[in-house]
C-alpha positions in Angstrom: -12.3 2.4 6.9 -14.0 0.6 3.8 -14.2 -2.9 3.2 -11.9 -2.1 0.4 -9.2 0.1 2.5 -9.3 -3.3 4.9 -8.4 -5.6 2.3 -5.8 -3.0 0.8 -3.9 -2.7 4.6 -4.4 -6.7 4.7 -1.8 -7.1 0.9 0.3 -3.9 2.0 1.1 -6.3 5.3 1.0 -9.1 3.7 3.6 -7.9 1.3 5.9 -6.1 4.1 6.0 -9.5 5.9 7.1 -11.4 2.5 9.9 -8.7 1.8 10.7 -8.8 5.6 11.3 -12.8 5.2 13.1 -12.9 1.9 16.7 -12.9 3.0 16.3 -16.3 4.9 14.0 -17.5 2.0 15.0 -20.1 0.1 13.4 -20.0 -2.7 12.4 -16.4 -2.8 8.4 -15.4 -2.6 7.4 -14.6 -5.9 5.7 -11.2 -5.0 4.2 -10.7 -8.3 0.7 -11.6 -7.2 1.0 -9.1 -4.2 1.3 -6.6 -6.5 -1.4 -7.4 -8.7 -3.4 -8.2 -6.0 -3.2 -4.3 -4.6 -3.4 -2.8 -7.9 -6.5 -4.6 -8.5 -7.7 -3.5 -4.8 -6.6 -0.4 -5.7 -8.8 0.2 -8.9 -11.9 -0.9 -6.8 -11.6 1.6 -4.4 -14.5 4.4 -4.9 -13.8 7.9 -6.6 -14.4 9.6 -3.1 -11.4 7.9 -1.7 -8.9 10.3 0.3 -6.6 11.9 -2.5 -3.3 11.1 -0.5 -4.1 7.2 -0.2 -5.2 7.2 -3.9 -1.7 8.8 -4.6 0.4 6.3 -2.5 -0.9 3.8 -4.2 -0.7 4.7 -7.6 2.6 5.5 -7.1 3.1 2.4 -5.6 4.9 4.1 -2.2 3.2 1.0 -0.1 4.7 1.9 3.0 3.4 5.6 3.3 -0.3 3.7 1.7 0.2 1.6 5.0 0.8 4.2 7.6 -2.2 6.4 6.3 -4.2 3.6 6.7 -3.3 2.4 10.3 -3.6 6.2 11.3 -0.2 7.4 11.1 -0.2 9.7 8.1 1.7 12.2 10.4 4.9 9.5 10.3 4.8 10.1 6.3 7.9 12.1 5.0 6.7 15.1 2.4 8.4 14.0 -0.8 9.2 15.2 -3.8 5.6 15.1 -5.1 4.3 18.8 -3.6 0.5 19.3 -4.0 -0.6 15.9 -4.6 -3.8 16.6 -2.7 
């Protein structure tokens, strides 16, 4: 895993833990600068990156970016987006 891929998993667990927290939050994480934080990460990556984490990312489906990236890509549901690879 890149430097890059390390700092991606770190937001994408970063974020899971603020939306996992925001029903007892008072007042509610702002999660803007998550988001821009892994779209930014996510334009840095290189052009050889896997084609299925590129596409997680992009379309934003963090959860399925964060299992690829621990190792569990096999735990990803096929959706609707046949062929993206």
């Amino acid at each position: 895993m890149t430097a890059t891929e390390q700092n991606v998993l770190q937001a994408l667990l970063e974020l899971e833990r603020a939306v996992a927290s925001m029903s007892a939050a008072h007042p509610k994480p702002d999660l803007r600068p998550l988001f821009s934080r892994i779209d930014e990460l996510t334009r840095q990556l290189p052009r050889d990156t896997n084609p299925s984490l590129l596409h997680y990312l992009n379309k934003k489906s963090y959860e399925k970016a964060r299992l690829f990236l621990q190792g569990h890509e096999a735990e990803n549901a096929r959706g609707n987006c046949h062929g993206h690879t």
